[in-house]
C-alpha positions, 0 to 999 in steps of 0.5 A, spaced: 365 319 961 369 324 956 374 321 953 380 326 950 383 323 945 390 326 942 392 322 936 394 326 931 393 325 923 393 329 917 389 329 911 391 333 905 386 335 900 388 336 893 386 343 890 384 341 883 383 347 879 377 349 875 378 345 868 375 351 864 380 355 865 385 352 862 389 354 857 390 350 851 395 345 850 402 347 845 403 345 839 406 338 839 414 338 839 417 336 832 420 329 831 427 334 832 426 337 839 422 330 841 430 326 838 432 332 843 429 330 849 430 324 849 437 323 848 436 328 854 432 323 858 437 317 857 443 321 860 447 319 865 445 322 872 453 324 872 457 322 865 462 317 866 468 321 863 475 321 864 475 328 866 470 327 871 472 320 874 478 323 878 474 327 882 468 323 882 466 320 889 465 329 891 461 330 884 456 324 886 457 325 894 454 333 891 448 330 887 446 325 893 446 330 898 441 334 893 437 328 892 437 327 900 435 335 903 429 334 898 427 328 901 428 324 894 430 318 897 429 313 891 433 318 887 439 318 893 440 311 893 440 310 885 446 315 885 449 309 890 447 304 887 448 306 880 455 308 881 458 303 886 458 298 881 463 301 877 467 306 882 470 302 886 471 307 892 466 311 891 462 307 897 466 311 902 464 314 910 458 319 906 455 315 903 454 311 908 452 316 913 446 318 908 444 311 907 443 310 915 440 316 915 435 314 910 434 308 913 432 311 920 427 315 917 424 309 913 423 306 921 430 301 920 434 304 927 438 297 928 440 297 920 441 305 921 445 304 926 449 299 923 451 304 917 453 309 921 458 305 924 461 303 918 461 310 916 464 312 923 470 307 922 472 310 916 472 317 919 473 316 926 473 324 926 466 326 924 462 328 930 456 328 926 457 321 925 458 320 932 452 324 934 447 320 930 449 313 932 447 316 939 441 318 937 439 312 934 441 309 941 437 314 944 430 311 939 433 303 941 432 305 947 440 304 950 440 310 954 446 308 958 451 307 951 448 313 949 449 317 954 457 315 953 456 318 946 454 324 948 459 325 954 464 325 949 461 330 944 460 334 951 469 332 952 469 335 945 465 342 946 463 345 952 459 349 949 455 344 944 447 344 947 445 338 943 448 333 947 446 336 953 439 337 951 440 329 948 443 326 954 438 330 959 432 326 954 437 319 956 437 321 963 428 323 964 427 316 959 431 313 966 426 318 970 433 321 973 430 328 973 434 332 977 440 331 973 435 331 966 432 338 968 439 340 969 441 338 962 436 341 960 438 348 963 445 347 961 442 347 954 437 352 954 443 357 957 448 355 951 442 355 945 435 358 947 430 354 944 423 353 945 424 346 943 428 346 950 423 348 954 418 343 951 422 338 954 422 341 960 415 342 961 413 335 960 419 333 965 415 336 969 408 334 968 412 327 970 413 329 977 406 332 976 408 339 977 402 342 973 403 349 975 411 350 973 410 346 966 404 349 964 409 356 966 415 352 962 410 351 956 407 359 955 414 362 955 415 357 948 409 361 945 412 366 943 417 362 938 413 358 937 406 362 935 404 356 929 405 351 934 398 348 934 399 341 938 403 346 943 396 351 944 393 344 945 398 342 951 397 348 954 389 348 954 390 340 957 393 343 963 388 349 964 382 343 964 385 339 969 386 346 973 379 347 971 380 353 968 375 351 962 375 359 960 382 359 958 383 352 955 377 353 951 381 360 948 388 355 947 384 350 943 380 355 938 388 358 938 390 351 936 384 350 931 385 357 927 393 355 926 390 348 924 383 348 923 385 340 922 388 339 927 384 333 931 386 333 938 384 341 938 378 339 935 376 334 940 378 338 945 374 344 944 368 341 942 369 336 950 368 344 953 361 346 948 359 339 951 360 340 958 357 347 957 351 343 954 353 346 948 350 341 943 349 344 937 357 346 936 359 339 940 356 335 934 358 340 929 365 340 932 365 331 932 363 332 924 369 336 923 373 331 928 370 325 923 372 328 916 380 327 919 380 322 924 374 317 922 376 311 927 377 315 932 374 311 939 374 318 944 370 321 938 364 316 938 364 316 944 363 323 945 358 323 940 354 318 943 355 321 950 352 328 946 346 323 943 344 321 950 344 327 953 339 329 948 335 322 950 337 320 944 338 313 947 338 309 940 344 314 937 348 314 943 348 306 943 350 306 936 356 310 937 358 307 944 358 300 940 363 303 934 367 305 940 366 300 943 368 296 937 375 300 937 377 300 942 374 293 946 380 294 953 378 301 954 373 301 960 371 308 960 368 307 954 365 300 956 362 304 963 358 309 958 355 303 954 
């Protein structure tokens, strides 16, 4: 039994240069510049001065908004802390709202959402607080609380796609689909985006209409042409069409957008060995190895490829580590 497996991970490789093409060092700074630099380094972030107190929650609501679009959260949150011990309302709406983001992106939802509260009721006019506490219902799994939240954004603006798209996210988790799919078509009609039509082919792969999503998927692509994970999906659904030529065209698609991409990876490498394609299969596994090494589906496959060589001692060794893997996985138990 072939196992396709469709998690995903990234490994990036760092590019050293070749050293001896490097320029010599520059002479070493005189004791003048060296005072210089580090009177530089022991400023303030902002300095504390008379002119720049009155105004200065705006001036450190700019510079923590710079940190946090360049992802630099430690450096965010040190303007925070730092300040707030002697600005005593420096702890404002914004900057709880940036720290609830921060945290929601550190995986804290429940803290998160706590912050954004905090946040919305000393600015209860803010729709982008509201409209991140409802996400972060959404990620708990409180579809109905979030529903209500969008509901009110929809009250506010008729026009507004996200809390379309949001809510009709709520409704599909809630296998209400009818309603979810009209969201969404609301949604798309007020903003055209392909991440739209994402969602509308997975609503229908769950009502099992594997023709209309794949339909929904391939009129994503033309937006979405550096999408390797979308080229993957599209190629799953022509294998279970059995349309192996046009899945096998989908994963390569996927692989020259990615060529790390480890679910296209095994995907492709899957058909060379239905084909009876050894040679690339084993050659596609290694690759598969290099970024996903404790990948069960992947030595499953390779023993799969050993024993259709009659190679038995191999393909045991390879179903034993993926057995070892995954132990409750009973295909891989069936093959061993």
């Amino acid at each position: 039994m072939n196992l396709y497996d469709k998690e995903i991970e990234d490994d990036h490789v760092d590019d050293i240069g070749n050293l001896l093409d490097e320029k010599p060092a520059p002479p070493a700074p005189t004791s003048e510049v060296k005072e210089e630099k580090k009177e530089e380094e022991e400023k303030p972030i902002i300095p504390p001065t008379k002119e720049l107190t009155d105004n200065m929650t705006d001036s450190l609501n700019w510079l923590a908004h710079y940190y946090f679009t360049r992802n630099e959260y430690q450096e965010c949150l040190a303007v925070f802390s730092k300040y707030c011990k002697t600005e005593k309302d420096f702890e404002g709406y914004y900057s709880l709202f940036i720290k609830g983001l921060i945290k929601r992106a550190g995986g804290d939802v429940n803290e998160s959402l706590k912050l954004f509260k905090q946040s919305y009721s000393l600015n209860d006019s803010s729709e982008y607080i509201l409209r991140e506490i409802g996400k972060n219902f959404y990620l708990l799994g409180k579809y109905k609380m979030a529903i209500e939240i969008y509901d009110s954004m929809i009250d506010r603006d008729a026009y507004d796609w996200d809390s379309y798209y949001h809510k009709g996210l709520c409704l599909m988790n809630m296998k209400n689909y009818e309603e979810a799919m009209q969201l969404f078509e609301e949604a798309y009609k007020n903003n055209p985006l392909p991440l739209i039509l994402k969602s509308e082919g997975e609503l229908l792969l769950k009502q099992g209409n594997i023709d209309e999503a794949l339909s929904k998927y391939e009129q994503a692509l033309p937006d979405s042409v550096d999408d390797a994970e979308l080229y993957a999906k599209i190629a799953t659904l022509y294998l279970k069409l059995a349309d192996k030529e046009n899945a096998q065209k989908s994963f390569e698609k996927a692989i020259n957008i990615s060529p790390e991409y480890s679910s296209g990876i095994l995907g492709l490498s899957s058909i060379y060995q239905f084909q009876g394609e050894y040679d690339k299969s084993f050659d596609l596994y290694k690759l598969s190895q290099n970024t996903n090494p404790n990948s069960a589906a992947v030595w499953n496959n390779i023993g799969l490829c050993y024993l259709a060589c009659s190679k038995v001692i191999y393909a045991t060794a390879c179903l034993s580590k993926a057995f070892y893997l995954e132990p409750f996985t009973w295909g891989i138990a069936f093959n061993l």
